[in-house]
N, CA, C and O atoms as a MOPAC input file, in Angstrom:
PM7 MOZYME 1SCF
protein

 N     82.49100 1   104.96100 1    90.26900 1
 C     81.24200 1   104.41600 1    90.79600 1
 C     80.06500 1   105.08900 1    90.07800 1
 O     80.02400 1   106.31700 1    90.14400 1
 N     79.16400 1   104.48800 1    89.44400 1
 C     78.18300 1   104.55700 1    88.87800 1
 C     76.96400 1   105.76800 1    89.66700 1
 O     76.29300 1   106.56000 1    89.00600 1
 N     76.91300 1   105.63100 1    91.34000 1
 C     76.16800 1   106.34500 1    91.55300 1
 C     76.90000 1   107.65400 1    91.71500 1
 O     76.49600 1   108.59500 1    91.03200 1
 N     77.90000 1   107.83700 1    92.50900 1
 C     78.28100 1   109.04500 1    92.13100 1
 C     78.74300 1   110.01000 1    90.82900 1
 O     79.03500 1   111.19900 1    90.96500 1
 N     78.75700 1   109.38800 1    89.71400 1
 C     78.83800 1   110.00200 1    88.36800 1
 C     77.50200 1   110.15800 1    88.57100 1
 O     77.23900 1   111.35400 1    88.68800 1
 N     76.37200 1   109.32700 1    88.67800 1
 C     75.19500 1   110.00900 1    88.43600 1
 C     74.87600 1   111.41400 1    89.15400 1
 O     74.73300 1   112.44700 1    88.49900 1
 N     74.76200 1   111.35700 1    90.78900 1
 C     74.89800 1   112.25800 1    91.01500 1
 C     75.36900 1   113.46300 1    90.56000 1
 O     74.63500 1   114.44500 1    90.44800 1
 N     76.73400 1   113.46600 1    90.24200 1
 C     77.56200 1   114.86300 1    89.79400 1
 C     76.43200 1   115.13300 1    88.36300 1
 O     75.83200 1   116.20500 1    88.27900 1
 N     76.25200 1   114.05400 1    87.32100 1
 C     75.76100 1   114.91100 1    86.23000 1
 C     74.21900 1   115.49500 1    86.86300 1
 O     73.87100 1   116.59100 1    86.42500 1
 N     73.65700 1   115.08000 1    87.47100 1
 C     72.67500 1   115.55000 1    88.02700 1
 C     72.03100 1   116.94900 1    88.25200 1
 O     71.06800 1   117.56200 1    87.79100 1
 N     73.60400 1   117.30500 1    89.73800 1
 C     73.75900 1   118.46700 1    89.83200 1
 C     74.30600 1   119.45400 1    88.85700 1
 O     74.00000 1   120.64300 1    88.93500 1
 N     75.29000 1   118.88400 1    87.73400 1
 C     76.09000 1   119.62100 1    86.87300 1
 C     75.35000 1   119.56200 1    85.85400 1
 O     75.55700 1   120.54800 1    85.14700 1
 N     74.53100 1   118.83400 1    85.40300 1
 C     73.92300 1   119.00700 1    83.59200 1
 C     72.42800 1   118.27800 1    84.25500 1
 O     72.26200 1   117.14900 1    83.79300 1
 N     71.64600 1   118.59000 1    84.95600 1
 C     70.80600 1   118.12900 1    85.00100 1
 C     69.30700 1   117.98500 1    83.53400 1
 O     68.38100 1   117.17500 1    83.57700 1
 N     69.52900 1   118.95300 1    82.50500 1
 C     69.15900 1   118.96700 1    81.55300 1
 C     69.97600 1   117.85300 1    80.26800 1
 O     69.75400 1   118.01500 1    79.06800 1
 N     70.56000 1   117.17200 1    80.60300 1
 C     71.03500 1   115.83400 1    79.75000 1
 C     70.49200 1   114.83600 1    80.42700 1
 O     69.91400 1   113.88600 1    79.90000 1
 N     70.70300 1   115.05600 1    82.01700 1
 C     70.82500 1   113.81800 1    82.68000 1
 C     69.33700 1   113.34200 1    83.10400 1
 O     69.17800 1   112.41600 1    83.90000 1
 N     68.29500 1   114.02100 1    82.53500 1
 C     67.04200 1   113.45400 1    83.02600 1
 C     66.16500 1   112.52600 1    82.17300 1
 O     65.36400 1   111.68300 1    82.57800 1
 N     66.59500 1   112.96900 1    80.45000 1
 C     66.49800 1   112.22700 1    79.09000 1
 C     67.06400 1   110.51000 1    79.47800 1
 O     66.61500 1   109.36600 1    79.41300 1
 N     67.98000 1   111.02200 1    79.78800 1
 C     68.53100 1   109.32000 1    80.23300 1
 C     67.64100 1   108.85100 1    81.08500 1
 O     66.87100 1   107.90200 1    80.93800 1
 N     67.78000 1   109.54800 1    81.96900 1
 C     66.57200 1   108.66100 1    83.65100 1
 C     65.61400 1   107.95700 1    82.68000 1
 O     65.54800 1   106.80200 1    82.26000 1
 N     64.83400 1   109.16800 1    82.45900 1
 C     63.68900 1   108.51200 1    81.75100 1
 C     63.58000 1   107.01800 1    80.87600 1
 O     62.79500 1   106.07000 1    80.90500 1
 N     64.86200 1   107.37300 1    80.05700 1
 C     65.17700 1   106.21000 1    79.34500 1
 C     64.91300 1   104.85600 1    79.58200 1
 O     64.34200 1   103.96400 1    78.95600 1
 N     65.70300 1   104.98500 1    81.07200 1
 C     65.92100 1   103.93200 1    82.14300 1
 C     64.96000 1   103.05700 1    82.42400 1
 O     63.88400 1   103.42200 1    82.89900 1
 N     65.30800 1   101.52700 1    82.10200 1
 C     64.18600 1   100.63700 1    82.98800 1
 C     64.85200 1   100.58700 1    84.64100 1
 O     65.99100 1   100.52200 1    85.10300 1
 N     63.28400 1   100.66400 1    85.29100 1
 C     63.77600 1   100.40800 1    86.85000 1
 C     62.72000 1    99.95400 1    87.42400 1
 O     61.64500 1    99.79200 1    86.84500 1
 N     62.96300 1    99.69000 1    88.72600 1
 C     62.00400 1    99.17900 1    89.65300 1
 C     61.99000 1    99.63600 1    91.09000 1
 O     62.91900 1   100.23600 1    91.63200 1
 N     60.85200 1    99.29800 1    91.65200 1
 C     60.83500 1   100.07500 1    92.85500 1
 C     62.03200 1    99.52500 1    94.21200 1
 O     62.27200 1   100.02500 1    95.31100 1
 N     62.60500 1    98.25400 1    93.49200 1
 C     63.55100 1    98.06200 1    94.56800 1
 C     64.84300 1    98.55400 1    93.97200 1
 O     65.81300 1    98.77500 1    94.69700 1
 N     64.88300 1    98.74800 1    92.54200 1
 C     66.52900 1    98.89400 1    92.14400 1
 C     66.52300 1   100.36700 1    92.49300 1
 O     67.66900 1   100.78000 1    92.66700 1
 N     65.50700 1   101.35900 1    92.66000 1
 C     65.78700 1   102.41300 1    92.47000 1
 C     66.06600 1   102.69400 1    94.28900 1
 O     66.73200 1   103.56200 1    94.85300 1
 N     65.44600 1   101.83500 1    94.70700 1
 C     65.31700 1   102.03500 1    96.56000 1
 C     67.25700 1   101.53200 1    96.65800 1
 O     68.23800 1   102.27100 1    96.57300 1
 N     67.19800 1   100.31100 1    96.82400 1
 C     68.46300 1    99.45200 1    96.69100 1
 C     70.15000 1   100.07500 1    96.07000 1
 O     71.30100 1    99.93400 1    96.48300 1
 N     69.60400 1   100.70300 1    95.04400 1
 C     70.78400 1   101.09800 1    94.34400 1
 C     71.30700 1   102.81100 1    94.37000 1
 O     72.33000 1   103.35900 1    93.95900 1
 N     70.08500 1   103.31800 1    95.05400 1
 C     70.34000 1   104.79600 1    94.67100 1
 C     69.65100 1   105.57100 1    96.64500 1
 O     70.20200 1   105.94300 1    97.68100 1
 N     68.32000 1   105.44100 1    96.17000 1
 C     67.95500 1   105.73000 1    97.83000 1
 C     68.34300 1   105.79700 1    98.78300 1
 O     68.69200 1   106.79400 1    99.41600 1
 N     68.35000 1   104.33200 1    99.15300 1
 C     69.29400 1   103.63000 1   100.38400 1
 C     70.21000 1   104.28400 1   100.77700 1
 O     70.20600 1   104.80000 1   101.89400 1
 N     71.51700 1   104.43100 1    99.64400 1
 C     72.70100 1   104.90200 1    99.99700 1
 C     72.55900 1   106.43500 1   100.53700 1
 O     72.54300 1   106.83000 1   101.70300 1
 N     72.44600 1   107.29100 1    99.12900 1
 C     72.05400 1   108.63000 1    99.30000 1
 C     70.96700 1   109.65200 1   100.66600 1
 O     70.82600 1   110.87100 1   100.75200 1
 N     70.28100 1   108.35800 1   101.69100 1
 C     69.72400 1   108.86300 1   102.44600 1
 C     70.58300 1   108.41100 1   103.98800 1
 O     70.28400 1   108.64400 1   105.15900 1
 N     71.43800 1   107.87400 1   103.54100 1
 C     72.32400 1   107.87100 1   104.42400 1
 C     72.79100 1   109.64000 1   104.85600 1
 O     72.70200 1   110.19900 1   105.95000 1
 N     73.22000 1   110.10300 1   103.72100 1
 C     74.07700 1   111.78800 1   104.16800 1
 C     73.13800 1   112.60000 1   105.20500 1
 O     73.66700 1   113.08500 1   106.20500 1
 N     71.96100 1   112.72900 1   105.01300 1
 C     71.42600 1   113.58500 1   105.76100 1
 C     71.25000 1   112.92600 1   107.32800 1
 O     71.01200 1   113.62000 1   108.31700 1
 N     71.44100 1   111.21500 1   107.35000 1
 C     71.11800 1   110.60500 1   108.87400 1
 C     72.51100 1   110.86300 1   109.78400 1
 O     72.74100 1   111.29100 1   110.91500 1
 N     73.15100 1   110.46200 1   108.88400 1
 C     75.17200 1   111.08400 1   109.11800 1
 C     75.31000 1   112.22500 1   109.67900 1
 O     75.42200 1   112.37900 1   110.89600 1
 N     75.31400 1   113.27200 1   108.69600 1
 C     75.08700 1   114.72200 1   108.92100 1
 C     74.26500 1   115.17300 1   110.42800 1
 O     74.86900 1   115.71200 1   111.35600 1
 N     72.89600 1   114.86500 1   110.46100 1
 C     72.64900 1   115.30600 1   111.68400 1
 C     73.19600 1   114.05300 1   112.91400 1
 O     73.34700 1   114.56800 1   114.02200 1
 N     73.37200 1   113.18300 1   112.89000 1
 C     73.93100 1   112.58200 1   114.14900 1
 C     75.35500 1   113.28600 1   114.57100 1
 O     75.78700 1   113.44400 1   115.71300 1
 N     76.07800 1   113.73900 1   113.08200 1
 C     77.12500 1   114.68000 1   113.67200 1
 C     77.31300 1   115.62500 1   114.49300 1
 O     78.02400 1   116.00400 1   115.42300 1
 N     75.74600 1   116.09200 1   113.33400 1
 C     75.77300 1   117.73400 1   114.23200 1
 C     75.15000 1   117.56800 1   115.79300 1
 O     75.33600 1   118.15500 1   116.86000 1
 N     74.45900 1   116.64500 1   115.42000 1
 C     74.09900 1   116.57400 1   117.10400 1
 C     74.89200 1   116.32400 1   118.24200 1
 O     75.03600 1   116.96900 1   119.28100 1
 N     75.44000 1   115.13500 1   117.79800 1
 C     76.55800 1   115.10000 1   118.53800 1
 C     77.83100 1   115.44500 1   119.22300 1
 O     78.16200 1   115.37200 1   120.40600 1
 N     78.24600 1   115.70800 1   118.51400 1
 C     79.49100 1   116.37200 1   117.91100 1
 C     79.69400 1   117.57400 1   118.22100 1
 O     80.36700 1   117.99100 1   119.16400 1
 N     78.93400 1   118.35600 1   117.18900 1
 C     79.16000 1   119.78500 1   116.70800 1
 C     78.14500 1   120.23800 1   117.91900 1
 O     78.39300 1   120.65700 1   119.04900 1
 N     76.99100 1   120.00600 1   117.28600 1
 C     76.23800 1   120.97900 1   118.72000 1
 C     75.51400 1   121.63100 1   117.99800 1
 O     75.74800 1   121.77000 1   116.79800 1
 N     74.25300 1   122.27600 1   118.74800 1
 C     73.56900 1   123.62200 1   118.21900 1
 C     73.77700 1   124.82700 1   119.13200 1
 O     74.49100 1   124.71900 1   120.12900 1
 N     73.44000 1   125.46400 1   118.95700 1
 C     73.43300 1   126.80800 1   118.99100 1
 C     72.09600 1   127.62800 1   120.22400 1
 O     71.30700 1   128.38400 1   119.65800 1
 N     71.93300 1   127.47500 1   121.58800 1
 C     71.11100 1   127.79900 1   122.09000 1
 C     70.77400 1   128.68700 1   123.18500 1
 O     70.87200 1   128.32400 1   124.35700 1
 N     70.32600 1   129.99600 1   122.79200 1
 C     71.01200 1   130.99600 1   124.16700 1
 C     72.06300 1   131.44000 1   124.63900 1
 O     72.25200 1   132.06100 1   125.68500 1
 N     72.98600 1   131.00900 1   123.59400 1
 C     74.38800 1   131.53000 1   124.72200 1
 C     75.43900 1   130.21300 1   124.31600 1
 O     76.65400 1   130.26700 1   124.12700 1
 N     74.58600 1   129.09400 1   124.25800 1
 C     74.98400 1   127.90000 1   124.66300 1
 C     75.72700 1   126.69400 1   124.00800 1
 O     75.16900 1   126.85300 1   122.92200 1
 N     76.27500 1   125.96100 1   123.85900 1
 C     76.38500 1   124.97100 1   122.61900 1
 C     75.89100 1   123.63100 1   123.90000 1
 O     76.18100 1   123.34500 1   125.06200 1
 N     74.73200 1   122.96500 1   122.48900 1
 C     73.96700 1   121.97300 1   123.32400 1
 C     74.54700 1   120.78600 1   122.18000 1
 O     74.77100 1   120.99700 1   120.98800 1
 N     74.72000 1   119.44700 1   122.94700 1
 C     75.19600 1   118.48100 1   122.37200 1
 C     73.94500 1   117.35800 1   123.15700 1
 O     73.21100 1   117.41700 1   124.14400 1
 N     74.18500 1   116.52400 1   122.23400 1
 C     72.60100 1   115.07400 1   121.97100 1
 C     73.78800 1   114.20100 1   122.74000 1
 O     74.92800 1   114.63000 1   122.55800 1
 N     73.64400 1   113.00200 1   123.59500 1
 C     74.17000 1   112.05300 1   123.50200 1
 C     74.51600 1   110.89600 1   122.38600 1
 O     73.90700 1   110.85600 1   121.31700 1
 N     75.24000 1   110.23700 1   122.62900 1
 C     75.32200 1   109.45000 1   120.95100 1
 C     74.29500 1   108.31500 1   121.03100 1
 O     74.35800 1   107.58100 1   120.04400 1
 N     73.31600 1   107.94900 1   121.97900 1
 C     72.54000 1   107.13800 1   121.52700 1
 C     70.94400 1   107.88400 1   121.25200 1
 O     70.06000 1   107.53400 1   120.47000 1
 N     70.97300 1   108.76800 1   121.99900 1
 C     69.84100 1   109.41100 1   121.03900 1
 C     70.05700 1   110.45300 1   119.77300 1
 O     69.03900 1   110.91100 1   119.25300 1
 N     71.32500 1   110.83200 1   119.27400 1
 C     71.76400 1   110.88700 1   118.31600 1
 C     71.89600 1   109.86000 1   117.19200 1
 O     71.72300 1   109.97800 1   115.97900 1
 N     72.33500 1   108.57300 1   118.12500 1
 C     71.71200 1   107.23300 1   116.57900 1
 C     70.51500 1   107.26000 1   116.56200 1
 O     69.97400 1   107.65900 1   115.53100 1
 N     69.68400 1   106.83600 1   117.72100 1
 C     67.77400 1   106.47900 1   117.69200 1
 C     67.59200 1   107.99700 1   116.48300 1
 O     66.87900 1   107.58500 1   115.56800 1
 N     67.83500 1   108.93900 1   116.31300 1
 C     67.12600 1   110.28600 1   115.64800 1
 C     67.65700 1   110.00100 1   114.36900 1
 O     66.93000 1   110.27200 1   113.41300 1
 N     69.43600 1   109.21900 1   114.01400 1
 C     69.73100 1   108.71700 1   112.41800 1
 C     69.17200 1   108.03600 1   112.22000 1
 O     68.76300 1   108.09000 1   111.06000 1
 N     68.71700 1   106.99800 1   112.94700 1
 C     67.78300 1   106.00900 1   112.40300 1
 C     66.64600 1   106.28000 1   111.90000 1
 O     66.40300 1   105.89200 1   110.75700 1
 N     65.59900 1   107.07500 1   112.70600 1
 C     64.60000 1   107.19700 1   112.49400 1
 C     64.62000 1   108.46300 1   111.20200 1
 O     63.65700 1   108.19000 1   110.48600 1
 N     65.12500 1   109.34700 1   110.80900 1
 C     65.28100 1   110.21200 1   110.13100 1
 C     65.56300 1   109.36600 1   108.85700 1
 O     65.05000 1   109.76600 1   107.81200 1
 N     66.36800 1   108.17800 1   108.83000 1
 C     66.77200 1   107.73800 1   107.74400 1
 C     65.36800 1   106.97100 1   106.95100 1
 O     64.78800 1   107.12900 1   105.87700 1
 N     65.26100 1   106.35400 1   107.77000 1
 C     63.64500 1   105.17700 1   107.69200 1
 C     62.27000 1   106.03600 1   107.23300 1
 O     61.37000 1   105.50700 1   106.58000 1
 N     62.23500 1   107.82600 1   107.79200 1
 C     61.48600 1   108.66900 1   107.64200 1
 C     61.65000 1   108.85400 1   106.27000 1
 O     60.72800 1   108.86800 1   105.45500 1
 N     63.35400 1   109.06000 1   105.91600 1
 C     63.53100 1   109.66900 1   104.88200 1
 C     63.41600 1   108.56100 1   103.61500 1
 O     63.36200 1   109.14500 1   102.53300 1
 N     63.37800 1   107.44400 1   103.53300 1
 C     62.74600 1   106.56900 1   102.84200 1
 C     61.51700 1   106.28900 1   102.46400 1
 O     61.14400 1   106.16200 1   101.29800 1
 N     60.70800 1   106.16200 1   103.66300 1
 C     59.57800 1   106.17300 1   103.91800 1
 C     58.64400 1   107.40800 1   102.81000 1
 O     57.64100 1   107.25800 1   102.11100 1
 N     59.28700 1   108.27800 1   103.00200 1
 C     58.74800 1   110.26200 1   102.21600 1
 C     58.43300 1   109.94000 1   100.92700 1
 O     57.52500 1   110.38400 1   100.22500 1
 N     59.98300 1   108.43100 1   100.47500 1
 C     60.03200 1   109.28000 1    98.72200 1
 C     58.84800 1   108.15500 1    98.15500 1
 O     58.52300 1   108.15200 1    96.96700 1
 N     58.35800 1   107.37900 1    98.97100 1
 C     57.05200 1   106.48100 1    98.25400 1
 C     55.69400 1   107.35000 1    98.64600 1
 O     54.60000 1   107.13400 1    98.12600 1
 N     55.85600 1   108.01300 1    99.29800 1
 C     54.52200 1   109.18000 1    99.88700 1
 C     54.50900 1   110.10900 1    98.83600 1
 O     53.49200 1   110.31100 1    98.17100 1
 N     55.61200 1   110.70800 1    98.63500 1
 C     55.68500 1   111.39200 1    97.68000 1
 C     55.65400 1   111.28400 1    96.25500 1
 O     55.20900 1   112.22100 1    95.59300 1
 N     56.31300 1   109.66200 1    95.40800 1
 C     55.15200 1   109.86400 1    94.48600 1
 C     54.22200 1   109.11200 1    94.21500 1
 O     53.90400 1   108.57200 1    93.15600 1
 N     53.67100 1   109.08200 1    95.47400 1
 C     52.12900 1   108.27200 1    95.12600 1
 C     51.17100 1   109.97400 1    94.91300 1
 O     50.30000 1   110.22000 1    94.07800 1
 N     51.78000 1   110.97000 1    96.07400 1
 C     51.14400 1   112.08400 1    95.97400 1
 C     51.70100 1   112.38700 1    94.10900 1
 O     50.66500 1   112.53800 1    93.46100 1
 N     52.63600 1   112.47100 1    93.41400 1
 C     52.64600 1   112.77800 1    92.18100 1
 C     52.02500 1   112.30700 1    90.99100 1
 O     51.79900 1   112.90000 1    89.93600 1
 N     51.71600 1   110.77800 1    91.44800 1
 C     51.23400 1   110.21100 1    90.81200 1
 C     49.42300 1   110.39300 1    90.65200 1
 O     48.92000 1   110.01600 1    89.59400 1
 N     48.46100 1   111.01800 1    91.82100 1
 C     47.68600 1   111.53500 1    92.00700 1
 C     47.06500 1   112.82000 1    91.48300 1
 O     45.92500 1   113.19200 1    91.20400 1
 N     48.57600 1   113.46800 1    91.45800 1
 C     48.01600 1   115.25900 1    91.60000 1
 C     48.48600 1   115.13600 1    89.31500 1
 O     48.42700 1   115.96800 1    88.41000 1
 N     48.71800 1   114.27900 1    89.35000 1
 C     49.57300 1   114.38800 1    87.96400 1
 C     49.04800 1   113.00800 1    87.25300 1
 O     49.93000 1   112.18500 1    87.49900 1
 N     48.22100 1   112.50200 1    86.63700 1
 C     47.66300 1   111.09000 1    85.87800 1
 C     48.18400 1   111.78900 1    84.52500 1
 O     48.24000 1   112.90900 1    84.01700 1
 N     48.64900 1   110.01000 1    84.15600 1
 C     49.45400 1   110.19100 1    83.10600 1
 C     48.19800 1   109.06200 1    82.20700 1
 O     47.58000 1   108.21100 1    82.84600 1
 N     48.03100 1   109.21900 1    80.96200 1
 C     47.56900 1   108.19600 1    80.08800 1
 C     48.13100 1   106.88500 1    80.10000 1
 O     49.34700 1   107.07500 1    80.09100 1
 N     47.94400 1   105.85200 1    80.11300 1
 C     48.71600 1   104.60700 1    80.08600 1
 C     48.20400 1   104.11100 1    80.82900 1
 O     46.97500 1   104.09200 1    80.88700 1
 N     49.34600 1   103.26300 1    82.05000 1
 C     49.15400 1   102.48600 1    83.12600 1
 C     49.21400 1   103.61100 1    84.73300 1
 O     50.25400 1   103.88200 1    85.33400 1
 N     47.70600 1   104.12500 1    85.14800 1
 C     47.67700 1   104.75200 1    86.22700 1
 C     48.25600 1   104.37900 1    87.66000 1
 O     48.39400 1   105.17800 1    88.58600 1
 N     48.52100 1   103.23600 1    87.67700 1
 C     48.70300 1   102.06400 1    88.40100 1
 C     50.34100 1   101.97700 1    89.27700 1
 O     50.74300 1   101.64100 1    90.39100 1
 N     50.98800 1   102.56400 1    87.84900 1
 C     52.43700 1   102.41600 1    87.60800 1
 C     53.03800 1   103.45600 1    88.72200 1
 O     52.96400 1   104.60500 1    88.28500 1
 N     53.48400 1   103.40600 1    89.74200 1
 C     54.25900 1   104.43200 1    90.48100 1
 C     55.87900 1   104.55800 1    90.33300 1
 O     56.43100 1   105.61500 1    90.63800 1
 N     56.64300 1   103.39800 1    89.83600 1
 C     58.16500 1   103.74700 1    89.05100 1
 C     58.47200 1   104.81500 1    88.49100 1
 O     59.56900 1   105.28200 1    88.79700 1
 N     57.72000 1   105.48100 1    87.60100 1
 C     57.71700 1   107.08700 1    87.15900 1
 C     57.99400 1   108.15200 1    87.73800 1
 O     58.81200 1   109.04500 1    87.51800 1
 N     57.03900 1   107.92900 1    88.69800 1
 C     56.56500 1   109.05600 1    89.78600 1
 C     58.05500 1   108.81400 1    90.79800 1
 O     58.82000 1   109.77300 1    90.90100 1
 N     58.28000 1   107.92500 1    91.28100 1
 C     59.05700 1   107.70000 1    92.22100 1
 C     60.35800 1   107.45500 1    91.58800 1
 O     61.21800 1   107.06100 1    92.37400 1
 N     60.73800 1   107.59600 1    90.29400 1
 C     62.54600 1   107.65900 1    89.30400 1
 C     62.25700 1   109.40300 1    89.75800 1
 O     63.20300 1   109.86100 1    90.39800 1
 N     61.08900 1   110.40900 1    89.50800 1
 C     61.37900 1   111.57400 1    89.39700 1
 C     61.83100 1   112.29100 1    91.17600 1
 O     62.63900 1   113.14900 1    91.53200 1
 N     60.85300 1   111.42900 1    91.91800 1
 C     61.33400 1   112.03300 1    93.08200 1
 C     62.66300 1   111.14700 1    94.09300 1
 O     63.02800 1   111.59200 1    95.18200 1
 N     63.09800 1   110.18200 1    93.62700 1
 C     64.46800 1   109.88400 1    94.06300 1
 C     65.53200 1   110.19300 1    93.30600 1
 O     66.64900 1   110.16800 1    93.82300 1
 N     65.36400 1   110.53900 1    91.93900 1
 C     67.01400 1   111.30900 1    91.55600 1
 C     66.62700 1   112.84600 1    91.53700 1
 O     67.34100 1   113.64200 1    90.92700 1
 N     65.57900 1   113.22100 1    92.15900 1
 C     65.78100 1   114.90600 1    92.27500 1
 C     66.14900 1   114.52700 1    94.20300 1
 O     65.89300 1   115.48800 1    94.92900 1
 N     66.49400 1   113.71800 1    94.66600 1
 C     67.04600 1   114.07600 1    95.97100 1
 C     68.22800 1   114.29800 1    96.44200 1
 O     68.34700 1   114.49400 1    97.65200 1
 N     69.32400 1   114.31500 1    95.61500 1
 C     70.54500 1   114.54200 1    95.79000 1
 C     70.61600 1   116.41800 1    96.07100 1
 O     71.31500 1   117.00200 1    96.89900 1
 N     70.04500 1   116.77200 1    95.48500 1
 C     70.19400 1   118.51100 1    95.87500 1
 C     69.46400 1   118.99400 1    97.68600 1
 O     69.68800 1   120.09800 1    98.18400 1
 N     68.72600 1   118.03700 1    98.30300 1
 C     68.67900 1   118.11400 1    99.12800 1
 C     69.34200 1   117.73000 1   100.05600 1
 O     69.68300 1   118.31200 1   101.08500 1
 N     69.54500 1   116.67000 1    99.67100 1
 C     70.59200 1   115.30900 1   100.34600 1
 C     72.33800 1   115.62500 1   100.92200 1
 O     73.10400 1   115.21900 1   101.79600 1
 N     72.31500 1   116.84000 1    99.52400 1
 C     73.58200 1   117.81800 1    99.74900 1
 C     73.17200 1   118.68100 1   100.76700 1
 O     74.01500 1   118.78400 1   101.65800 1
 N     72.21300 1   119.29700 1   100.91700 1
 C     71.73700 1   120.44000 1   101.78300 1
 C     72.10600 1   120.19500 1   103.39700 1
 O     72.55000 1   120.88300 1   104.31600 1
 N     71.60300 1   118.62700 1   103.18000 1
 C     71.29800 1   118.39700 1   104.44300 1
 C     72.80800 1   117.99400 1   105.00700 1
 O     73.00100 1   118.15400 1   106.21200 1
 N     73.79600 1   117.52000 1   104.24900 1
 C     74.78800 1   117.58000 1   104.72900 1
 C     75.29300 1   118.56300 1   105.73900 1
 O     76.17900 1   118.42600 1   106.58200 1
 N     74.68700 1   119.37400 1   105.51900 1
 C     75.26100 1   120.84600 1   106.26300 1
 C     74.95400 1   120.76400 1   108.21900 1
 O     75.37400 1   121.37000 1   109.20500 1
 N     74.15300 1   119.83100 1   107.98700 1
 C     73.71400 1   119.42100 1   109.64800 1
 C     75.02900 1   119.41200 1   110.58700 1
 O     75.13900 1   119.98600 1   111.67100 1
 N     75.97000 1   118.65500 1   109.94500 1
 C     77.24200 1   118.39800 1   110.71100 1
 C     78.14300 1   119.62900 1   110.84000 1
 O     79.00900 1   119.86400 1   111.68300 1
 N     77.68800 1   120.42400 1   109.69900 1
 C     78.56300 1   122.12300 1   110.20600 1
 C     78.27400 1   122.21500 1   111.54300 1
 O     77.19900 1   121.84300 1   112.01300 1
 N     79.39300 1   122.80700 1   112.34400 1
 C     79.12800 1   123.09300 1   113.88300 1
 C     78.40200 1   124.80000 1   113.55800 1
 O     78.32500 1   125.36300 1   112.46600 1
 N     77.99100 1   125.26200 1   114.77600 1
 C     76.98900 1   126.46500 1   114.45900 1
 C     77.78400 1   127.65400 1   114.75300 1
 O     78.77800 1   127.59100 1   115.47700 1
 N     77.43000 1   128.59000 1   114.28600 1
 C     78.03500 1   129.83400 1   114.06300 1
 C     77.37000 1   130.78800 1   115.03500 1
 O     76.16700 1   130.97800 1   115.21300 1
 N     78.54600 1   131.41600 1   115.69800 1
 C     78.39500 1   132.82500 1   116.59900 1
 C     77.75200 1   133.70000 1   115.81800 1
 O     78.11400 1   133.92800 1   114.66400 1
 N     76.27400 1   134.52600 1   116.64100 1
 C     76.54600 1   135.43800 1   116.61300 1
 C     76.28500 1   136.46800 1   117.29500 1
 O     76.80600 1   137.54600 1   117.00900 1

């Protein structure tokens, strides 16, 4: 599968694999559609797990979410987390003007949706159940 090879070179050679990005024609839906979408799934997963599921860690205590406000919080976390990566590079596209077409936010927004997999991994960690101590 195409996106997960991307991913891995990402994390593993991210100094090859950004020459290519660049390369890349895209658009603001192929990059949402084909790469986003999916990849912001892990972190909505992850914490509905941990909420659910696993539990946190509180006083003494292990506290568990019910599973429907554990979905309402994947949902909204997911939609949030979509929502971020067009905030974010309109903010890049701002703090950073490039010569050309100022206009153009595809740039801005190829750099901040394939640098999200290193978080995206992070956040996996939601579903770890919590640790004594």
């Amino acid at each position: 599968m195409h996106l997960v090879a991307r991913v891995g070179r990402i994390l593993s050679s991210p100094g090859t694999e950004w020459p290519v990005i660049a390369g890349e024609a895209a658009s603001i839906k192929s990059l949402y559609l084909g790469y986003a979408a999916i990849l912001a799934l892990i972190p909505a997963i992850g914490g509905f797990i941990g909420q659910t599921i696993t539990g946190f860690e509180y006083d003494g205590f292990t506290i568990r979410t019910s599973p429907s406000t554990g979905l309402i919080w994947a949902v909204v976390s997911y939609v949030y987390g979509l929502a971020m990566l067009i905030v974010m590079a309109k903010i890049i596209q701002l703090i950073i003007p490039k010569s050309g077409n100022a206009t153009d936010v595809v740039g801005p927004l190829k750099l901040v949706v394939y640098a999200s997999p290193r978080s995206g991994s992070a956040a996996s960690f939601w579903s770890c159940p919590p640790s004594g101590g």
